[in-house]
N, CA, C and O of each residue as an XYZ file, in Angstrom:
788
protein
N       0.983    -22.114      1.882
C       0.983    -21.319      3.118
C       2.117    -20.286      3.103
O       2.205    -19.249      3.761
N       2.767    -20.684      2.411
C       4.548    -20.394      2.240
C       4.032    -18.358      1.923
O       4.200    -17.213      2.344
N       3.231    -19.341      0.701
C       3.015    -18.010     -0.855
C       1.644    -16.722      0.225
O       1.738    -15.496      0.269
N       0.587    -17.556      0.892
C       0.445    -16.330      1.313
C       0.675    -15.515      2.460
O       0.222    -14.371      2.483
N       1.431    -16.053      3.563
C       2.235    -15.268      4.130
C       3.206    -14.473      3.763
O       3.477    -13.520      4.493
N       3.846    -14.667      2.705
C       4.811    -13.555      1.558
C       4.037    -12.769      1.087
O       4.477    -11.643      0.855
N       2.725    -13.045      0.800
C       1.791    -12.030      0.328
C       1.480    -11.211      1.122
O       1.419    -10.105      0.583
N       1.214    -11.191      2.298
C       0.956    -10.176      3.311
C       1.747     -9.565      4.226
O       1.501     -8.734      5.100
N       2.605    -10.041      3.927
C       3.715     -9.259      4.498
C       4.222     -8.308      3.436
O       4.497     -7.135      3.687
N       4.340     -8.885      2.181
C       4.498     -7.559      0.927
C       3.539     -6.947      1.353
O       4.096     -6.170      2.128
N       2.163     -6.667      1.426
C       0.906     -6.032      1.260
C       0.926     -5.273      2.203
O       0.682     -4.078      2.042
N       1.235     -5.820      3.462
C       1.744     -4.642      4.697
C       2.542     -3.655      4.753
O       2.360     -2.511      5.169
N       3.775     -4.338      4.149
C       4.815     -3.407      3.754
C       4.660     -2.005      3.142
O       4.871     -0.882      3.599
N       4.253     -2.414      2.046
C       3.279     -1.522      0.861
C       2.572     -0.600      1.426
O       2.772      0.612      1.339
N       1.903     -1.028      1.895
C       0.339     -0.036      2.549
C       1.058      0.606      3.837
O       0.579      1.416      4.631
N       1.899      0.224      3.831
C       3.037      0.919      4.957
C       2.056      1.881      6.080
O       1.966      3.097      5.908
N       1.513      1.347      6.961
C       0.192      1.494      7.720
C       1.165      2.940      8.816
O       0.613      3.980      9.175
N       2.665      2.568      9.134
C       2.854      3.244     10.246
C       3.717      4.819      9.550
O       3.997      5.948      9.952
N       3.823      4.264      8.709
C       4.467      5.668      7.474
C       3.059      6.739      7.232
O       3.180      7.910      6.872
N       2.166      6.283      7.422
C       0.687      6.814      6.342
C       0.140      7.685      7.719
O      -0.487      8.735      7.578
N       0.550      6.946      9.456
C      -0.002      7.564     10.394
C       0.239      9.327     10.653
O      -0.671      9.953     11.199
N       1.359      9.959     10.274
C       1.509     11.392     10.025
C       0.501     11.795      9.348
O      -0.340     12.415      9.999
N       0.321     11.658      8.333
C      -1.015     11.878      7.225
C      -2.603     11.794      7.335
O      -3.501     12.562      6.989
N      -2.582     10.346      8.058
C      -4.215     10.670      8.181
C      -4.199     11.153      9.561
O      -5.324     11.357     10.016
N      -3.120     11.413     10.424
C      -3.849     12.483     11.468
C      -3.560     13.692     11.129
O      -3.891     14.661     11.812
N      -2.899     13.769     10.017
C      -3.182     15.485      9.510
C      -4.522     15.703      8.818
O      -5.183     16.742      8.830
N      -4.871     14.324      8.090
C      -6.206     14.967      7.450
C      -7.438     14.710      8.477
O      -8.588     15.110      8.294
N      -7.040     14.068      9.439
C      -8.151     14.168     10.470
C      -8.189     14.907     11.739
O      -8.803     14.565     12.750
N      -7.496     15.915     11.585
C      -6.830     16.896     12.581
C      -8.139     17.670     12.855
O      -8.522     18.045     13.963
N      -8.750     17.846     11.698
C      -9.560     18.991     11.655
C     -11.412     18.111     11.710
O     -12.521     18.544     11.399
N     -11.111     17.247     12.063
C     -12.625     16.130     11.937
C     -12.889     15.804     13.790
O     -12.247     15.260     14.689
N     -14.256     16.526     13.646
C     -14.394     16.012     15.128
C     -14.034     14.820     15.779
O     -14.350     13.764     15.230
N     -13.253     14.787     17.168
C     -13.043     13.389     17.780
C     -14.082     12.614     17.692
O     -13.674     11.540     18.134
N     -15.345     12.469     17.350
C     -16.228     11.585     17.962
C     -16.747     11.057     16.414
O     -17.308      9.985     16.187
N     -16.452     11.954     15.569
C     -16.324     11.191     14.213
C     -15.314     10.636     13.204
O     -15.518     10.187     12.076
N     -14.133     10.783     13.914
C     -13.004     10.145     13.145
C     -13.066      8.726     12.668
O     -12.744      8.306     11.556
N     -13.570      8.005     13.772
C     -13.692      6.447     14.069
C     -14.396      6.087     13.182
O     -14.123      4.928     12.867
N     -15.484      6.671     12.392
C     -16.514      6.396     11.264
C     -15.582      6.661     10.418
O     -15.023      5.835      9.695
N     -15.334      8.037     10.480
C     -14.940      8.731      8.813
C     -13.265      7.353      8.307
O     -12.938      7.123      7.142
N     -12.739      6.880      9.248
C     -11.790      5.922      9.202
C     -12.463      4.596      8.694
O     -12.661      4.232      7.534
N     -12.706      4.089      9.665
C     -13.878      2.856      9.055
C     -14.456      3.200      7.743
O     -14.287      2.338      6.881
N     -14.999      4.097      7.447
C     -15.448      4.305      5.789
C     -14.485      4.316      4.588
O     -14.601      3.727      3.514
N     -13.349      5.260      5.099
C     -12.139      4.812      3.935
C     -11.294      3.895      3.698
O     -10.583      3.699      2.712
N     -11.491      2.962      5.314
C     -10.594      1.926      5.097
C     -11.212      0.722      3.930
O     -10.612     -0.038      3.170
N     -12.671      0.947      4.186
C     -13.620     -0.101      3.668
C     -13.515      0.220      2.202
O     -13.366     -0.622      1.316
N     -13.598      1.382      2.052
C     -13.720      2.119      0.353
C     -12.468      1.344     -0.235
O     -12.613      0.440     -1.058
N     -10.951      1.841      0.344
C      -9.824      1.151      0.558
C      -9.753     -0.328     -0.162
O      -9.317     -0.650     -1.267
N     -10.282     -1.013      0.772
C     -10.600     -2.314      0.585
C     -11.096     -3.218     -0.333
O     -10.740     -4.342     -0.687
N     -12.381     -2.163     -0.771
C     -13.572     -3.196     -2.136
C     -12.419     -2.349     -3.285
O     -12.312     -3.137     -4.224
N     -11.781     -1.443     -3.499
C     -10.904     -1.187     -4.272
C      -9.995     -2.100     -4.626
O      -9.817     -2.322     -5.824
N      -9.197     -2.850     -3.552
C      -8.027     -3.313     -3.935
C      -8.792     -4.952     -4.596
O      -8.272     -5.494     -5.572
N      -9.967     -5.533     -3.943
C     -10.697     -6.360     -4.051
C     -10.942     -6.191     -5.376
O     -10.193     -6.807     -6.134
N     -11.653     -5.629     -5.774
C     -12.085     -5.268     -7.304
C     -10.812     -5.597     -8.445
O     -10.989     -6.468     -9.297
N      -9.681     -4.917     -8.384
C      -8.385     -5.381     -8.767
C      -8.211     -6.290     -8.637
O      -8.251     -6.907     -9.701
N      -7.873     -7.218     -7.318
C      -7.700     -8.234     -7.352
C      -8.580     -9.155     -8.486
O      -7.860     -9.811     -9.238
N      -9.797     -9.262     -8.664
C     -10.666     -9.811     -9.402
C     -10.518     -9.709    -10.723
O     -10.663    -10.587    -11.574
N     -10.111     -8.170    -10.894
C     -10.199     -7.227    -12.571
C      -8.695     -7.351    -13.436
O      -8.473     -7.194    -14.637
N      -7.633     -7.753    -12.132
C      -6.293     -7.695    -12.352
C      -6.066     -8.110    -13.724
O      -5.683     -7.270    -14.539
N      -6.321     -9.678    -14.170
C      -5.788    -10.545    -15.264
C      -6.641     -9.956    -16.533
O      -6.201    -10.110    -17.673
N      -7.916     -9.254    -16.285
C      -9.090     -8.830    -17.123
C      -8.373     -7.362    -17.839
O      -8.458     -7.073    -19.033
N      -7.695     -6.584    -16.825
C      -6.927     -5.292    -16.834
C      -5.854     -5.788    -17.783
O      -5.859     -5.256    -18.894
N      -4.995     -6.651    -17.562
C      -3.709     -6.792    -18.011
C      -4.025     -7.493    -19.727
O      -3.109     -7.361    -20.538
N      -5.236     -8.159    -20.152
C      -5.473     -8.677    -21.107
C      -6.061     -7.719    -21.925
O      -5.630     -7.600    -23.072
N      -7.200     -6.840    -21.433
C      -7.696     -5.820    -22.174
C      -6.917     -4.985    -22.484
O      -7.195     -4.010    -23.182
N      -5.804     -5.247    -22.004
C      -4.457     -3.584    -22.895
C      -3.294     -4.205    -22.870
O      -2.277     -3.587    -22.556
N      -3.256     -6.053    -23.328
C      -1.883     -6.306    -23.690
C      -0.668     -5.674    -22.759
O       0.353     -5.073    -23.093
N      -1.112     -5.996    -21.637
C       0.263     -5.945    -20.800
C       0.343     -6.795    -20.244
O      -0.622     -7.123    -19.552
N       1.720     -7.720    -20.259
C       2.385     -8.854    -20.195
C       2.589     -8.529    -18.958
O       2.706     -7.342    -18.654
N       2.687     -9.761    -17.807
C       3.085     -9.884    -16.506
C       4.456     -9.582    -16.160
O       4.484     -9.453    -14.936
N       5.380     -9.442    -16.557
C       6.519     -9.010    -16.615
C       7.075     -7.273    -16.927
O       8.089     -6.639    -16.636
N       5.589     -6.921    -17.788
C       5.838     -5.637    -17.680
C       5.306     -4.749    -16.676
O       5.689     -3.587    -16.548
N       4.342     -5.346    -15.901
C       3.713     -5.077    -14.987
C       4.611     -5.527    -13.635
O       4.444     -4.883    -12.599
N       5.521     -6.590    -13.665
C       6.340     -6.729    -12.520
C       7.598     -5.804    -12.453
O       8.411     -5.716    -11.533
N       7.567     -5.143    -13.629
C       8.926     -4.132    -14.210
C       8.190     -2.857    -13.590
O       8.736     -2.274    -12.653
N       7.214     -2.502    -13.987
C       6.101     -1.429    -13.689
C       6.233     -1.138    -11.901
O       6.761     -0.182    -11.333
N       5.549     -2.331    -11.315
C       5.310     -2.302    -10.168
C       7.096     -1.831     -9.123
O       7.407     -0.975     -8.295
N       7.829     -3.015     -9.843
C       8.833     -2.484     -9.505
C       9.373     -1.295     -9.174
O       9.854     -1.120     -8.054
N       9.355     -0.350    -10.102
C       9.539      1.185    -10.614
C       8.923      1.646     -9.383
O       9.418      2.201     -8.401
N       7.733      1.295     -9.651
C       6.998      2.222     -8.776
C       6.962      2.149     -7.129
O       6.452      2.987     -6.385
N       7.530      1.122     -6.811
C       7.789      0.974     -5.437
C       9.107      1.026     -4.998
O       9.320      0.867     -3.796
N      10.218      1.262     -5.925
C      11.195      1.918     -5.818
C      11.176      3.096     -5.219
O      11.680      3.430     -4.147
N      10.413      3.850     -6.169
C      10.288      5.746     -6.186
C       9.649      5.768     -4.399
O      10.231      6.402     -3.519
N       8.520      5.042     -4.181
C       8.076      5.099     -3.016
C       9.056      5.348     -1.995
O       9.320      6.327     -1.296
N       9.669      3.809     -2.143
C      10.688      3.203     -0.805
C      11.524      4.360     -0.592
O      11.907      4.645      0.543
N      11.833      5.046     -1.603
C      13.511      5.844     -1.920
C      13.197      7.434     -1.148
O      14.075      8.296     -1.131
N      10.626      7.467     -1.425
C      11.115      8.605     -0.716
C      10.845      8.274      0.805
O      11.053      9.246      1.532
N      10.547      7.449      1.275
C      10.334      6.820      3.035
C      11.997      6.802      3.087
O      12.291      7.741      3.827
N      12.986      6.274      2.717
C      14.018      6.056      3.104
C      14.393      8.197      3.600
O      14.606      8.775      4.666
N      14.312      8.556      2.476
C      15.153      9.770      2.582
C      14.168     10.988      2.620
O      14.336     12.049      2.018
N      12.742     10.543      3.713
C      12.133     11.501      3.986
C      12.550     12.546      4.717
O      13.673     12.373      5.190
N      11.864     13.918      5.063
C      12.224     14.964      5.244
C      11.514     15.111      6.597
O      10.307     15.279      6.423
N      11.993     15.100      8.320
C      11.121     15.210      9.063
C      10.703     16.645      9.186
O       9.570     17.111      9.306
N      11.707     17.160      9.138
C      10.283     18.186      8.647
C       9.806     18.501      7.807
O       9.885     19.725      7.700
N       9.162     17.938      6.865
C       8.417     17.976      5.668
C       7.008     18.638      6.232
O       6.833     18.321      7.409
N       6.162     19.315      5.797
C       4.925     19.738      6.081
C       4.220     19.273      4.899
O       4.467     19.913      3.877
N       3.352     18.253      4.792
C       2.236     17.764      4.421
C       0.733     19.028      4.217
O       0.191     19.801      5.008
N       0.520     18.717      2.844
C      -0.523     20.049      2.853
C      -2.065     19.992      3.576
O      -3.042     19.269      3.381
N      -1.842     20.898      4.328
C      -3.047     20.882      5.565
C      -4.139     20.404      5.076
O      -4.553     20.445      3.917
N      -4.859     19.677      6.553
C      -6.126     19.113      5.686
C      -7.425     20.029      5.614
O      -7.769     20.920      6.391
N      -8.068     19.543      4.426
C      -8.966     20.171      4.512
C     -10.290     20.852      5.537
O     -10.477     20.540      6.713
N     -11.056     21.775      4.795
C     -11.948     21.691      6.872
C     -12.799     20.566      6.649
O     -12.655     19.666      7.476
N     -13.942     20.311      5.441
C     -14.654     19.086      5.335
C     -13.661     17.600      5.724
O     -12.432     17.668      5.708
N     -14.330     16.421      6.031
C     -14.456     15.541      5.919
C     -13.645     15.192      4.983
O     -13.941     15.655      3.881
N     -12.235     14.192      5.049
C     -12.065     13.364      3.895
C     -13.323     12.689      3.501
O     -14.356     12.465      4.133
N     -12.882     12.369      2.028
C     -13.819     11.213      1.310
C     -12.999     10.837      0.410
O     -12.597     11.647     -0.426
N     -12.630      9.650      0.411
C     -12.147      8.613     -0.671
C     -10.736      9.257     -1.241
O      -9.849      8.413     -1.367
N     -10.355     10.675     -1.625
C      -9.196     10.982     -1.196
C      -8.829     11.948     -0.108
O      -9.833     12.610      0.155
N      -7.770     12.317      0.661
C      -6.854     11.263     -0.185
C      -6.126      9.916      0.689
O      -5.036      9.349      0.618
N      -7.438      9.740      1.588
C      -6.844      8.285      2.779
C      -7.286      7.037      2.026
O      -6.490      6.106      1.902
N      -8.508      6.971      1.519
C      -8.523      5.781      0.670
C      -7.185      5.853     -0.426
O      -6.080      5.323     -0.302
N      -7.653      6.608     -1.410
C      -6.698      6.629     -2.310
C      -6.068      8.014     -2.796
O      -6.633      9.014     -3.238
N      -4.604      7.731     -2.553
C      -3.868      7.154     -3.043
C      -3.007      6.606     -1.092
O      -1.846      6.228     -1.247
N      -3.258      6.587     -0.285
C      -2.482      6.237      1.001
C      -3.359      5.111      1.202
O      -2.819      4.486      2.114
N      -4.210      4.616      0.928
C      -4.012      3.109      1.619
C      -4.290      2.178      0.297
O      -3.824      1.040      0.233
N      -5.286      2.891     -1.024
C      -4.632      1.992     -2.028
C      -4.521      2.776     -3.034
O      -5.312      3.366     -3.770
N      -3.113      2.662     -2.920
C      -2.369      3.936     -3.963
C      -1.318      2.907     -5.004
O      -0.733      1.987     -4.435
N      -1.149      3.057     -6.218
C      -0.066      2.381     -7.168
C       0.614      1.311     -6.392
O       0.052      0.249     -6.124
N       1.475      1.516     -6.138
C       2.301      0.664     -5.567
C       1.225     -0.925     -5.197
O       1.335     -2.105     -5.529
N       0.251     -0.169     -4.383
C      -0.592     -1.550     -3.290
C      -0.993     -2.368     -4.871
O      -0.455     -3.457     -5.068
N      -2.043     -1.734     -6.071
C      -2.839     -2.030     -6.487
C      -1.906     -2.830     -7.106
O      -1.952     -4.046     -6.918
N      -0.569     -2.049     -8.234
C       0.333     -3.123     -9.102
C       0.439     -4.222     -8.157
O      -0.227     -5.135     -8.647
N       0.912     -4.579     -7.110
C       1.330     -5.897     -6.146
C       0.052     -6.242     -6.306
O       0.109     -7.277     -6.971
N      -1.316     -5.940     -6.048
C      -2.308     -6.939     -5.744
C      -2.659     -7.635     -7.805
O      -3.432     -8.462     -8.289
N      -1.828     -6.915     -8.252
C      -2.460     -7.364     -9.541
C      -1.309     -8.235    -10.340
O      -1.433     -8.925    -11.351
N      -0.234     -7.983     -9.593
C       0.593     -8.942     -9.768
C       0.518    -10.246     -9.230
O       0.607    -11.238     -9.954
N       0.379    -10.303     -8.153
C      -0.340    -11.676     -7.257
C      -1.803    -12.154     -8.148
O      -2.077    -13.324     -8.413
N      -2.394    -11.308     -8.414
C      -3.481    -11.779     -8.834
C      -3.163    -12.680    -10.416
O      -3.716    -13.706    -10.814
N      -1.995    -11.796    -11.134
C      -1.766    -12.748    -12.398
C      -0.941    -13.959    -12.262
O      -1.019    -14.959    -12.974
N       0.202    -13.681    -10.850
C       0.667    -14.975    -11.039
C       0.234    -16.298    -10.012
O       0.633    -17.459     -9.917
N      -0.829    -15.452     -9.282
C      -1.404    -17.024     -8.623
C      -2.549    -17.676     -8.951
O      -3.584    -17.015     -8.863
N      -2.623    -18.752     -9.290
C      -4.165    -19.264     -9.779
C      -5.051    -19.168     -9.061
O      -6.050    -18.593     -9.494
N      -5.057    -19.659     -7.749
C      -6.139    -19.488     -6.968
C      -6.118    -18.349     -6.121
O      -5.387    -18.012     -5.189
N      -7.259    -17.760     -6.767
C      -7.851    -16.273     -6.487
C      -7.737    -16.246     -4.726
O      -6.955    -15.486     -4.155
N      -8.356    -16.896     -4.227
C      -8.984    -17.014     -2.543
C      -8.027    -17.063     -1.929
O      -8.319    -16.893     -0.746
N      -6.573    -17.266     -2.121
C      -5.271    -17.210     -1.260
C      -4.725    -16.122     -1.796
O      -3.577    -15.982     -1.373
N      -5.103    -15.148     -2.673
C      -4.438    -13.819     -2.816
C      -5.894    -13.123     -2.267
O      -5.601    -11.947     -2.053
N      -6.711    -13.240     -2.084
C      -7.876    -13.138     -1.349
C      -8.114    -12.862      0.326
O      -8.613    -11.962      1.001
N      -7.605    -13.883      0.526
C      -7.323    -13.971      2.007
C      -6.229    -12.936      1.960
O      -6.592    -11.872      2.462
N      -4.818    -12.941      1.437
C      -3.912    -12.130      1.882
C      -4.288    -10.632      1.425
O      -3.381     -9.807      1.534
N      -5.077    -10.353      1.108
C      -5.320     -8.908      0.867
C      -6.215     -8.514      2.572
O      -5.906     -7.816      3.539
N      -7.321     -9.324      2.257
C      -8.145     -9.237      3.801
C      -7.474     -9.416      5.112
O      -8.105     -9.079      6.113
N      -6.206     -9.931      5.247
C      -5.593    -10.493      6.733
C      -4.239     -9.213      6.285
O      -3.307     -9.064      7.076
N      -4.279     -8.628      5.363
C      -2.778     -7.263      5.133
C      -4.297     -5.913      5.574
O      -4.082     -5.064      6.439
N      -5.406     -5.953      4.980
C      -6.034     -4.954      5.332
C      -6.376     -4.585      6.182
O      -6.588     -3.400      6.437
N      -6.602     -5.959      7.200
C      -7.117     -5.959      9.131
C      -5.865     -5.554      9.376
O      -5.868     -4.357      9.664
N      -4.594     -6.121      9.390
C      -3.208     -5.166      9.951
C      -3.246     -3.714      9.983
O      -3.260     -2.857     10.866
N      -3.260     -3.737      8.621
C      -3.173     -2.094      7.710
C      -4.414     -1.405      8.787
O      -4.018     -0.548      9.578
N      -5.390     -1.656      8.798
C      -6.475     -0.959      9.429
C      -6.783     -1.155     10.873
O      -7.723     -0.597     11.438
N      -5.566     -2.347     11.702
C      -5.444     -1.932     13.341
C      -4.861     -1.064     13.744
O      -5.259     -0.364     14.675
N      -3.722     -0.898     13.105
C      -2.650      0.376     13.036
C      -3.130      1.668     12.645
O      -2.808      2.571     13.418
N      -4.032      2.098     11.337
C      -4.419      3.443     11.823
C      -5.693      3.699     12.582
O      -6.128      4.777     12.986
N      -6.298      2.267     12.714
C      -7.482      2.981     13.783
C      -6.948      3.803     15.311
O      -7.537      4.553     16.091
N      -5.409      3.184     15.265
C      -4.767      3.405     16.207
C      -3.900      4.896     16.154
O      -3.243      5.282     17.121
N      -3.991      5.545     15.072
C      -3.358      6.311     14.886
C      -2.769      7.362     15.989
O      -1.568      7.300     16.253
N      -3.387      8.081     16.472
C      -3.381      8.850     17.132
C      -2.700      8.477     18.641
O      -1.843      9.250     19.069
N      -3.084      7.281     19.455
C      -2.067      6.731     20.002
C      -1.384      6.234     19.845
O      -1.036      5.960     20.993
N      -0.492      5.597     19.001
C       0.977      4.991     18.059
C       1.262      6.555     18.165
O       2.240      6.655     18.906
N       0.907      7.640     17.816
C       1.952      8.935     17.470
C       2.085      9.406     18.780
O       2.968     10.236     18.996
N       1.349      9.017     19.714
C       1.547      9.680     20.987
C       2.700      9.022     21.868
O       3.400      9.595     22.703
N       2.743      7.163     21.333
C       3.459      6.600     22.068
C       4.792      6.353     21.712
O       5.670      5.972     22.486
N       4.960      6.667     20.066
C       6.740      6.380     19.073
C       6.859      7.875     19.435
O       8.061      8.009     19.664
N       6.346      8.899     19.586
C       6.633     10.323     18.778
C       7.420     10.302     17.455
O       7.867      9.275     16.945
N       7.554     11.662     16.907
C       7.928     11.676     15.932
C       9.484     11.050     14.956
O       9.800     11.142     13.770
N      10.127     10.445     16.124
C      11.500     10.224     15.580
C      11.379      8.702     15.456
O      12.010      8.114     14.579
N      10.294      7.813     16.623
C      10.112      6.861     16.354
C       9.122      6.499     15.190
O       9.176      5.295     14.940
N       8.195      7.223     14.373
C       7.535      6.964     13.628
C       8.498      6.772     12.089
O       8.439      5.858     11.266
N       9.458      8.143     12.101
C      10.306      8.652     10.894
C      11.210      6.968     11.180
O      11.038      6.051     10.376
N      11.995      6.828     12.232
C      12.304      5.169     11.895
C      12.237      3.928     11.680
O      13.104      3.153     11.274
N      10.858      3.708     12.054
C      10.088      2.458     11.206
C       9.684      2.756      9.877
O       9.502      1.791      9.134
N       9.431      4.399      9.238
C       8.914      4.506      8.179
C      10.272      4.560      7.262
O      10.132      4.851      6.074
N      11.837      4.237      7.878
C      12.938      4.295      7.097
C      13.067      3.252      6.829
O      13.223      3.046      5.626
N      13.074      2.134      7.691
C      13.337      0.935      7.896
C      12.310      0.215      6.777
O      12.815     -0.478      5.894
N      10.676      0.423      6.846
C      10.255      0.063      5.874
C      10.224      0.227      4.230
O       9.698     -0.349      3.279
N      11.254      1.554      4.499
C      11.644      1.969      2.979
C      12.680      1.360      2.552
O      12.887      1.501      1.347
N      13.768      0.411      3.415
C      14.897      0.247      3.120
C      14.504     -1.411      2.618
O      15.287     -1.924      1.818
N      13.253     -2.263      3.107
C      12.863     -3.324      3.000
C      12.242     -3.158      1.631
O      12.525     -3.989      0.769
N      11.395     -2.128      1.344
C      10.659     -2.173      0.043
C      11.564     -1.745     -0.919
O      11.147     -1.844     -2.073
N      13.035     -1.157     -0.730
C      13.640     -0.871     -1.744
C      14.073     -2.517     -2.792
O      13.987     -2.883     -3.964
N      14.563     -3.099     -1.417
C      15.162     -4.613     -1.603
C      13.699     -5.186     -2.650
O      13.772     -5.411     -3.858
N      12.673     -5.299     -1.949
C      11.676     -5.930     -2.424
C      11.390     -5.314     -4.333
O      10.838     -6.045     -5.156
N      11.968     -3.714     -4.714
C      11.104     -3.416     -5.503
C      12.428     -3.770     -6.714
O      12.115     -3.892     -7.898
N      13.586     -3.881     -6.362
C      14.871     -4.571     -6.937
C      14.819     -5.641     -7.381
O      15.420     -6.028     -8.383
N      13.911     -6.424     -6.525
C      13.373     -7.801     -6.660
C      12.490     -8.479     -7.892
O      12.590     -9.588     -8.417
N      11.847     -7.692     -8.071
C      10.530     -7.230     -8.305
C      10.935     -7.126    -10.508
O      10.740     -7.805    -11.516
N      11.586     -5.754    -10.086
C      12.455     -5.213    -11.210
C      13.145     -7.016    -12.346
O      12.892     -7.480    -13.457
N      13.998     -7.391    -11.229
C      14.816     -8.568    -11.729
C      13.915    -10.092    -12.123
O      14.103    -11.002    -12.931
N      13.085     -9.856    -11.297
C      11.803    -11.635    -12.087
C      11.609    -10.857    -13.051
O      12.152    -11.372    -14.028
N      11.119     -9.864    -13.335
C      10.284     -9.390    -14.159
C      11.144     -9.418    -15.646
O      10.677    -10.007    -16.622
N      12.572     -8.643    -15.689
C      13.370     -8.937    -16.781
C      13.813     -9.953    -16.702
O      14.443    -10.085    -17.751
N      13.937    -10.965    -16.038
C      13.888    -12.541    -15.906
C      13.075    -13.369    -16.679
O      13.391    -14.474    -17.121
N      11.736    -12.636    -16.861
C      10.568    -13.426    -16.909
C      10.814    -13.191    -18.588
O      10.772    -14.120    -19.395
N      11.064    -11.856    -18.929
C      11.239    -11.386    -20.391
C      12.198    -11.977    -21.209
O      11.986    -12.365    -22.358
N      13.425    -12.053    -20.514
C      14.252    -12.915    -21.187
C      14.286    -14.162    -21.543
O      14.978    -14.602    -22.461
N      13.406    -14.919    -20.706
C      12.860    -16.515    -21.079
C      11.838    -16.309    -22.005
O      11.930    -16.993    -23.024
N      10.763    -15.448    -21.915
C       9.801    -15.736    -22.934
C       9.646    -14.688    -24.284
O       8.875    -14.872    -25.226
N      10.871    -13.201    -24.065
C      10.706    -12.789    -24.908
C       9.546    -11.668    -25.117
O       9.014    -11.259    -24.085
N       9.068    -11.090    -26.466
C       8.391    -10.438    -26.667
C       7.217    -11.522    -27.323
O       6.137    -11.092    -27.729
């Protein structure tokens, strides 16, 4: 119970649902109100059988190209470093490149903002080091209903933090995933030094 509540709370973290809300109401700025609610529901779902698929393909991925779990916890690490480091020391006024006039599709709210590097290495790390599939299973599905109450909500969360409250939960969660990707970094050359090449 321990292992997948740690799992979804990493997975939340990650998918950093209230960091991502600037973004998909920029790319849905330009999408009629009365179809957002679909065009959302469709990428969250796309989103979803993605990270699912990984989850499943994870140990299949890591065997078909000889990459050791440790290099992949070194990997993941890295890469959720770079993330955290830029949420920590984002730019509020950064301008995000306008969205398009069509319809997102699959990028870039599925991927790479709700399963982008960071999410997939963690789900494929869980996936190599836990045996039973259905409790990294569950924690992907109970991090994705979070992940996906929060931006169905988008548009009111930005109305109700405004912008200074959004930029400080999205610091705060950078300052947690930094810790976490340090973490991450250290099992991993941990793991190497016990077993080597």
């Amino acid at each position: 119970m321990e292992l997948f509540i740690s799992s979804v709370i990493t997975l939340c973290l990650v998918m950093d649902p209230f960091g991502n809300i600037p973004l998909f109401i920029s790319a849905l700025k330009k999408v009629a109100p009365e179809r957002r609610k679909t065009v959302l529901i469709r990428e969250l779902s796309i989103a979803l059988c993605i990270s699912v698929a990984f989850l499943f393909l994870g140990k299949w991925f890591l065997n078909a190209f000889g990459i050791s779990s440790y290099s992949l916890s070194i990997a993941g690490g890295i890469i959720l470093f770079i993330i955290s480091v830029k949420l920590v020391f984002s730019n509020d006024d950064e301008t995000h490149s306008s969205p398009k006039e069509e319809e997102p599709f699959i990028v870039p709210l599925a991927i790479p903002l709700v399963a982008g590097p960071a999410v997939l290495s963690i789900i494929m790390i869980l996936s190599a080091q836990q045996p039973n599939k259905l409790v990294t299973l569950a924690a992907v599905l109970v991090a994705s209903v979070i992940n996906s109450a929060v931006l169905m909500l988008s548009f009111p969360i930005s109305n109700l933090l405004g912008k200074r409250g959004l930029a400080a939960i999205e610091r705060l969660t950078g300052m947690i995933l930094v810790l976490m990707s340090v973490d991450m970094v250290m099992k991993g050359i941990s793991e190497f030094m016990k077993g080597g090449l």
